[in-house]
C-alpha positions as CSV (number, residue, x, y, z in Angstrom):
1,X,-22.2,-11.1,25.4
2,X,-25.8,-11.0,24.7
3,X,-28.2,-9.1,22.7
4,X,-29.6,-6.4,25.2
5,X,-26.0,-5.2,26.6
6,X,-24.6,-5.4,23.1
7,X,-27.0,-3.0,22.0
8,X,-26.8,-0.5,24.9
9,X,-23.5,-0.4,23.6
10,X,-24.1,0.4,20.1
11,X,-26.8,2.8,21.5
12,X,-23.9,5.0,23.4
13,X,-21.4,4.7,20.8
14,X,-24.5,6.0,19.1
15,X,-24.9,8.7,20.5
16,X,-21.3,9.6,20.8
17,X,-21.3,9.8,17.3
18,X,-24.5,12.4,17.4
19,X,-22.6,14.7,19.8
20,X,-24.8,13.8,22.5
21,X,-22.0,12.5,25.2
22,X,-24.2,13.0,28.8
23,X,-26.5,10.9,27.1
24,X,-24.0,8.5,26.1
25,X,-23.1,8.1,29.5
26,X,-26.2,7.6,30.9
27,X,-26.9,4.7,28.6
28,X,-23.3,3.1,29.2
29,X,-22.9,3.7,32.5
30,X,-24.6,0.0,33.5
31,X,-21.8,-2.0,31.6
32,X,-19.1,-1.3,33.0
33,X,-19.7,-3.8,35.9
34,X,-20.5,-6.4,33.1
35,X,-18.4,-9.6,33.5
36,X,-17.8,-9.7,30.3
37,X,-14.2,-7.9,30.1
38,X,-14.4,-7.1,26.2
39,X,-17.8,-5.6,27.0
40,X,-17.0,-3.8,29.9
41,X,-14.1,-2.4,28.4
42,X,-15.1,-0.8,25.5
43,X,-18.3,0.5,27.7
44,X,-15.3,1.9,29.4
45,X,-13.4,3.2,26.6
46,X,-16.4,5.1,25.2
47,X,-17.3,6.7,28.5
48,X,-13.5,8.2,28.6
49,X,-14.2,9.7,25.0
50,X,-17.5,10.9,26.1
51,X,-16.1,12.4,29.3
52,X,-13.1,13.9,27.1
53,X,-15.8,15.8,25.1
54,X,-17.4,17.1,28.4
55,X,-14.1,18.4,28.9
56,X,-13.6,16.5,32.0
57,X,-9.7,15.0,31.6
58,X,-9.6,13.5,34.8
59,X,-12.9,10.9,34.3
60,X,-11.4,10.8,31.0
61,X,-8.0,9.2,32.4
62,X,-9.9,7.3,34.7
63,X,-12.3,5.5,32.5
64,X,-9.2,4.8,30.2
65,X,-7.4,3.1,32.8
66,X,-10.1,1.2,34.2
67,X,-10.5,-0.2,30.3
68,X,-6.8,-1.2,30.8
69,X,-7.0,-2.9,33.7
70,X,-9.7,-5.1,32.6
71,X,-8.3,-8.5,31.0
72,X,-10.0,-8.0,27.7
73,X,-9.2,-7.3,24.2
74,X,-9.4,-3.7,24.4
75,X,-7.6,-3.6,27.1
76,X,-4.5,-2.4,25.3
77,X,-7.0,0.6,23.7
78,X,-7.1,1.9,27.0
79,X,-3.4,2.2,27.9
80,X,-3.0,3.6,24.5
81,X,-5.5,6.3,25.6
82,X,-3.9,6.7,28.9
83,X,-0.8,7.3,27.4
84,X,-2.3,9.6,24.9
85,X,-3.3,11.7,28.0
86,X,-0.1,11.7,29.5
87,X,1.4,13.1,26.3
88,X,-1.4,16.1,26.6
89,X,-0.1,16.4,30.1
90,X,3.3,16.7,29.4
91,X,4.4,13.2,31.7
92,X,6.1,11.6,28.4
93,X,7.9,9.0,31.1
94,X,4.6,7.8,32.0
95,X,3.7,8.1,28.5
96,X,6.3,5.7,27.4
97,X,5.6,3.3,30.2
98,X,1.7,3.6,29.0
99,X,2.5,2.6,25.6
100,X,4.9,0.1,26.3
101,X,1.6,-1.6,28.3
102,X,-0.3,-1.2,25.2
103,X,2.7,-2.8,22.9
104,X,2.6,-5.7,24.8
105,X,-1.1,-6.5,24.5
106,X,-2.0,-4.9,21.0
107,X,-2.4,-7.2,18.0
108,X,1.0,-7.8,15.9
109,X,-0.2,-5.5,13.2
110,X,-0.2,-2.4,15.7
111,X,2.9,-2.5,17.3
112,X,5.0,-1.1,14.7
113,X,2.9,2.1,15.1
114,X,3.1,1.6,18.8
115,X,7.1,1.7,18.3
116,X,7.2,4.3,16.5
117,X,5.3,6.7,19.4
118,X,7.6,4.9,22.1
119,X,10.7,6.0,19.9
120,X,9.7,9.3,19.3
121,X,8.8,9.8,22.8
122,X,12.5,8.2,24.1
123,X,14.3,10.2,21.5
124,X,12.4,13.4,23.1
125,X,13.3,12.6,26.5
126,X,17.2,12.3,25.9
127,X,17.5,8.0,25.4
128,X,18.5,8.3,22.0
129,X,19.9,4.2,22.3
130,X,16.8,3.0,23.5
131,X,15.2,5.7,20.6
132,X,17.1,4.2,17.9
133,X,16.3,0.5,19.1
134,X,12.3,1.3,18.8
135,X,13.0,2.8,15.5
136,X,14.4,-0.5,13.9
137,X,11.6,-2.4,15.8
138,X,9.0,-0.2,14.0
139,X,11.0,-0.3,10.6
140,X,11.3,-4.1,11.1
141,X,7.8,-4.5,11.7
142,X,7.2,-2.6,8.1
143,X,9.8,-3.9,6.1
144,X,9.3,-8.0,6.7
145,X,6.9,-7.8,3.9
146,X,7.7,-11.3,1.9
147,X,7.2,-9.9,-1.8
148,X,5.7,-13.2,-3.2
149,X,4.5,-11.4,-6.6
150,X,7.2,-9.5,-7.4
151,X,9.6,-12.5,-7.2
152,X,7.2,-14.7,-9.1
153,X,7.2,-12.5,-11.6
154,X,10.7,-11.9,-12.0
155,X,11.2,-15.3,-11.8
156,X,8.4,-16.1,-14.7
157,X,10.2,-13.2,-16.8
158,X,13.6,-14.9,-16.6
159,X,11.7,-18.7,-17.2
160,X,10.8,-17.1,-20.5
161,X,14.2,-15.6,-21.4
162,X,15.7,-18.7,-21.0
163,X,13.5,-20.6,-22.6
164,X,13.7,-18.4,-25.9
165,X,17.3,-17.9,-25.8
166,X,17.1,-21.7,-25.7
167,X,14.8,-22.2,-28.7
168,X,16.5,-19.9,-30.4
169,X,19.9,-22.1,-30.4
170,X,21.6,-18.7,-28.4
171,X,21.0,-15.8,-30.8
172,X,18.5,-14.6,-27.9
173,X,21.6,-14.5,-25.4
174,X,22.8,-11.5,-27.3
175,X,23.5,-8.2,-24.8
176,X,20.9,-6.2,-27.2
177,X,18.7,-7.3,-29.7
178,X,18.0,-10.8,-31.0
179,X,15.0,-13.1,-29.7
180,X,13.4,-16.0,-30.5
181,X,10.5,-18.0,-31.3
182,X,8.6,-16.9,-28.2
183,X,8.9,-13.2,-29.0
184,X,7.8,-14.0,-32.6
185,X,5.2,-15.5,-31.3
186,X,4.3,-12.8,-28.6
187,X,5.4,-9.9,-29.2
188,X,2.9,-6.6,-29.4
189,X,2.1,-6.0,-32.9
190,X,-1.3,-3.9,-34.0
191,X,-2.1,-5.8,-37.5
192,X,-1.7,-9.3,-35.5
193,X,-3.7,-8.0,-32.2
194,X,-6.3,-6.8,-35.1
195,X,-6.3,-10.4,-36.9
196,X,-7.3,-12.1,-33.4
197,X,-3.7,-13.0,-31.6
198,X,-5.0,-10.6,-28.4
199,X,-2.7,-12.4,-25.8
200,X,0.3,-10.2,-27.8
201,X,-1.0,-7.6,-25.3
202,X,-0.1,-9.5,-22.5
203,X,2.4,-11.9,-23.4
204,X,4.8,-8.6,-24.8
205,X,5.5,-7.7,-20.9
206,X,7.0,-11.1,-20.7
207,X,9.6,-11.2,-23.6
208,X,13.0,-9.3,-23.5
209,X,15.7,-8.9,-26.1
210,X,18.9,-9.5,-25.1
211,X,20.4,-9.4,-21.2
212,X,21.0,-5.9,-21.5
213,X,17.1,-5.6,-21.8
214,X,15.6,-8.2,-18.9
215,X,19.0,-7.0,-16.6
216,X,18.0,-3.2,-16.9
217,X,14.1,-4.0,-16.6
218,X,14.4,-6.9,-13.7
219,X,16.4,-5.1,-11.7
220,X,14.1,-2.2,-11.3
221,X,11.6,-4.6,-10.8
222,X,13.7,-6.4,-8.1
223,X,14.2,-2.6,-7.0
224,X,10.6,-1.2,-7.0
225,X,7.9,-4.0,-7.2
226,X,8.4,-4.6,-2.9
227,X,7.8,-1.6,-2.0
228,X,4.7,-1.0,-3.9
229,X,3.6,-4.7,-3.4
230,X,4.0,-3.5,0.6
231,X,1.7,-0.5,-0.2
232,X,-1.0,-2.1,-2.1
233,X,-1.0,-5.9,-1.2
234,X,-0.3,-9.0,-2.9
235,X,-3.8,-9.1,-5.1
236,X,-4.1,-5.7,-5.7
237,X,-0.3,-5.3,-6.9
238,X,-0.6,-8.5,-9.7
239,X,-3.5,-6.2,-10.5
240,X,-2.0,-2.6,-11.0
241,X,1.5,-4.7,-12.5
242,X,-1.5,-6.4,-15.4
243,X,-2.9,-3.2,-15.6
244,X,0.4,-1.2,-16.3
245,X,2.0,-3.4,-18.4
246,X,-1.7,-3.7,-20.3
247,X,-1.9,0.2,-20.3
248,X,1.6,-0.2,-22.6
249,X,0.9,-2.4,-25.3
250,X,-2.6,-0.8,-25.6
251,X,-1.0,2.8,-26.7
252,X,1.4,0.9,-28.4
253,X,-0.9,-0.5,-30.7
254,X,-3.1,2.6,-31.0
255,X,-0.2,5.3,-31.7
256,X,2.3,2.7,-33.2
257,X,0.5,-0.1,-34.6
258,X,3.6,-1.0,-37.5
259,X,6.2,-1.1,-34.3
260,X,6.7,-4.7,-32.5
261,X,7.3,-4.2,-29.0
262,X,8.2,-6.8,-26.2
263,X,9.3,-6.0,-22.8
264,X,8.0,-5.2,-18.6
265,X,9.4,-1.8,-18.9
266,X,5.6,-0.6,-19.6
267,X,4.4,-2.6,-15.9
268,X,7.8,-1.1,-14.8
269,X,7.6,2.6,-16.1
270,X,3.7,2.1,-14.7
271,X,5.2,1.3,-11.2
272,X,7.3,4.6,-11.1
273,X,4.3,6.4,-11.8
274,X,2.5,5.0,-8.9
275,X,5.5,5.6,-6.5
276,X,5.6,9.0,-7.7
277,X,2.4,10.0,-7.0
278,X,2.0,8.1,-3.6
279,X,5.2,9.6,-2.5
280,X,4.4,12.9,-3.1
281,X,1.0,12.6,-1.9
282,X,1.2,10.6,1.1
283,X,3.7,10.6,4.5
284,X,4.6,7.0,4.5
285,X,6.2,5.3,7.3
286,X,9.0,2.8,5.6
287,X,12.1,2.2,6.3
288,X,15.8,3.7,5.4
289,X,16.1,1.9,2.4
290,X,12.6,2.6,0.8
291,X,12.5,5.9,1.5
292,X,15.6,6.4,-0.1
293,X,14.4,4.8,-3.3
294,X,11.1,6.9,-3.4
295,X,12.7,9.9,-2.8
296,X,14.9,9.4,-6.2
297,X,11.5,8.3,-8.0
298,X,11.0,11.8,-10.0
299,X,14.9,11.3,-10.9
300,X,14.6,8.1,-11.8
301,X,11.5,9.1,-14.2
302,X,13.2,11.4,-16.0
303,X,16.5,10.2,-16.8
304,X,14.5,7.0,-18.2
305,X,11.9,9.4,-20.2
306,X,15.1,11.2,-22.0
307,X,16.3,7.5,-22.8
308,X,13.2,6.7,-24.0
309,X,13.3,9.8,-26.5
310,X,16.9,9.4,-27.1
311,X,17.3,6.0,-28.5
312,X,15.1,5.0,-31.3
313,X,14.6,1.1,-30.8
314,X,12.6,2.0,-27.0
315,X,9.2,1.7,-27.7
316,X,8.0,5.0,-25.9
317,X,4.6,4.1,-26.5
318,X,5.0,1.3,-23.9
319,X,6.6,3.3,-21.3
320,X,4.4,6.3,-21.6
321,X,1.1,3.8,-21.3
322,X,1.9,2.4,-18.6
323,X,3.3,5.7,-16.9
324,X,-0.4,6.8,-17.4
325,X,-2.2,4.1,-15.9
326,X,0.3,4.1,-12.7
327,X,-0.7,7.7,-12.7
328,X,-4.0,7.2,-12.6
329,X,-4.3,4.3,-10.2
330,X,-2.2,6.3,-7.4
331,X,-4.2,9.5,-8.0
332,X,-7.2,7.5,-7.8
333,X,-6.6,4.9,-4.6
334,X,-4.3,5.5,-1.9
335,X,-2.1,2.5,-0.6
336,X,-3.6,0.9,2.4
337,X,-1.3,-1.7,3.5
338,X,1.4,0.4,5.1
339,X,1.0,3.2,7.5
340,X,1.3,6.6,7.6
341,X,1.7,9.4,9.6
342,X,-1.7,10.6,9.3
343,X,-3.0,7.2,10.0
344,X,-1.5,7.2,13.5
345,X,-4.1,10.0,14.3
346,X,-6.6,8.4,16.6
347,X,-9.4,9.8,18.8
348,X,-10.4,9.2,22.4
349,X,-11.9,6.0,22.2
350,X,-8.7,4.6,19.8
351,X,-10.4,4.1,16.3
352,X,-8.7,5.4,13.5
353,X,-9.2,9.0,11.9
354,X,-7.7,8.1,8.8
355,X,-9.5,7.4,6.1
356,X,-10.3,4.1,3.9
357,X,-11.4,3.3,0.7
358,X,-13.9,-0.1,0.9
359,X,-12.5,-2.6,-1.0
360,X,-15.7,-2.7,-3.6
361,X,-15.0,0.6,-4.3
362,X,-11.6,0.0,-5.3
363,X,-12.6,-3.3,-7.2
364,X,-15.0,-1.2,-8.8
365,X,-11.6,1.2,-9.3
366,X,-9.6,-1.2,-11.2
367,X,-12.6,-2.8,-13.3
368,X,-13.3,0.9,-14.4
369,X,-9.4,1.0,-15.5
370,X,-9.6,-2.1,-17.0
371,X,-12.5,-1.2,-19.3
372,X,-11.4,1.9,-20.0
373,X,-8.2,-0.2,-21.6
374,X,-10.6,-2.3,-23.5
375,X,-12.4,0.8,-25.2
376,X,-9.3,2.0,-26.5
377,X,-7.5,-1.3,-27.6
378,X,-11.2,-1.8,-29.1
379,X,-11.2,1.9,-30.9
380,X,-7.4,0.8,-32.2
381,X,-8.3,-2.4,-33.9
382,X,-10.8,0.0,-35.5
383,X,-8.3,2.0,-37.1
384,X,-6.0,-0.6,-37.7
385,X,-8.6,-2.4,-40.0
């Protein structure tokens, strides 16, 4: 495609965005005979949105389905907006045959969404078999997340059990309690994070005592980390997991300095605190099973607050820290790597309504966080000398 088309284009998608449609059309009207087919159809695509505006449905279905015929990578926008139509019209057969066009040119990442419409539209029409089968294609398209993160770190949290237990000639296989040379030497304590030894902040969410403590914690992990690794990605997860587990140790030394503390339940109680809030905030589209385990979230947080008042070896401070930065992170960013219903919102011309936060911005997010961790763990050293 060269230059002068390409910016006719930009011109009328222009001035679609200005609310000035005729005039879109007059400037896109030439490329629709262009042989470029991606060109051509999206000149196509934005002439149905501008002709949707006018109020005129019928060039609006017709421009749409002339962007579907076209062989070109927006060819499966255009049956999605034809079958769009068809759902305003009332025809939800032809709507499902429509989308079913779309699903099979769309890229891999849209067709869960696209199975989700088609189910919806089957189970409306009476074909609840063919309903349910759309359902599981859309739930399998969600839920074939590989959790890479989540297993590395269970896996690196069990290393280091074993390892201690080992160094410790067994006394650290113990169901409660015990530990070896490794949580000696890394455990969260404030007058040792005060004389220099600042990995202790880190290195804590890594130690366990006893299997009663990495069982409960790693199988909440096991439980819990997918589903928000899903949300927020692979990078962004190892991120917020740091984060929480940093956000623990930090209070820890700042309201109980004189208490050792070693475990992931801080990352861990940090994690319920984001599924929480994004479950309660947003309508995510997930499967059965991690549905089920967000809805019990709020449960889940406060049976293990009252344990964490109830029995006086839990280091609260560690759980409450890193309930606050979860908190925080899913007030402050939304997950962006799963759907939701809102996101399945799209206008005319097939772009997205939903909204997205740029990824400096949620860089900048996390850095801000991460700071804000610094100050305090600073201000505690402070007091602590």
């Amino acid at each position: 495609m060269d230059d002068e088309p390409r910016q006719r284009l930009a011109e009328g998608k222009r001035l679609l965005d200005s609310g000035e449609p005729e005039a879109a059309l007059r400037v896109l009207a030439s490329l629709t005979g262009h042989p470029n087919p991606d060109l051509a159809g999206a000149a196509w695509l934005a002439i149905g949105t501008a002709r949707y505006r006018l109020d005129d449905e019928t060039g609006a279905m017709a421009a749409w389905q002339a962007a579907a015929q076209l062989d070109g990578s927006s060819a499966w926008l255009g049956w999605r907006s034809v079958a769009e139509q068809q759902v305003r019209d009332g025809d939800l057969a032809a709507a499902v045959e429509a989308y079913q066009q779309a699903d099979r040119r769309a890229p891999a990442a849209e067709r869960g969404a696209i199975a989700n419409r088609i189910a919806w539209l089957l189970k409306e029409t009476g074909h609840d078999f063919a309903a349910r089968r759309q359902f599981n294609r859309a739930r399998g398209v969600y839920g074939s997340y590989q959790a890479w993160v989540t297993w590395v770190i269970v896996a690196a949290n069990v290393a280091v059990f074993l390892v201690d237990g080992a160094l410790s000639g067994g006394s650290g296989f113990q169901i409660f309690g015990g530990g070896g040379p490794l949580v000696e030497a890394g455990a969260v304590y404030g007058p040792y994070v005060a004389a220099g030894e600042w990995w202790r902040l880190g290195t804590a969410a890594f130690l366990h005592l006893g299997l009663l403590h990495i069982g409960f914690n790693m199988y909440a992990l096991w439980l819990f980390g997918p589903i928000m690794e899903q949300m927020y990605g692979h990078l962004e997860y190892a991120v917020i997991y740091v984060l929480c587990a940093l956000g623990g140790n930090v209070l820890t030394i700042l309201a109980a300095p004189d208490q050792p503390a070693v475990g992931a339940s801080g990352a861990i109680f940090g994690l319920f605190g984001l599924a929480f809030v994004v479950s309660r905030r947003r309508h995510l589209i997930l499967g059965p099973q991690a549905r089920a385990m967000l809805s019990q979230v709020g449960t889940l947080l406060v049976v293990n607050l009252v344990i964490t008042f109830s029995v006086p070896s839990i280091s609260w401070t560690g759980h409450l820290g890193g309930l606050a930065v979860g908190v925080l992170i899913g007030a402050a960013l939304a997950p962006e790597r799963v759907p939701t219903i809102g996101g399945l919102w799209r206008a005319a011309d097939g772009s997205s309504l939903a909204r997205h936060t740029s990824a400096w911005l949620r860089g900048a997010t996390y850095l801000v966080i991460a700071g804000l961790l610094a100050v305090i763990a600073s201000f505690a050293i402070q007091r602590i000398g």
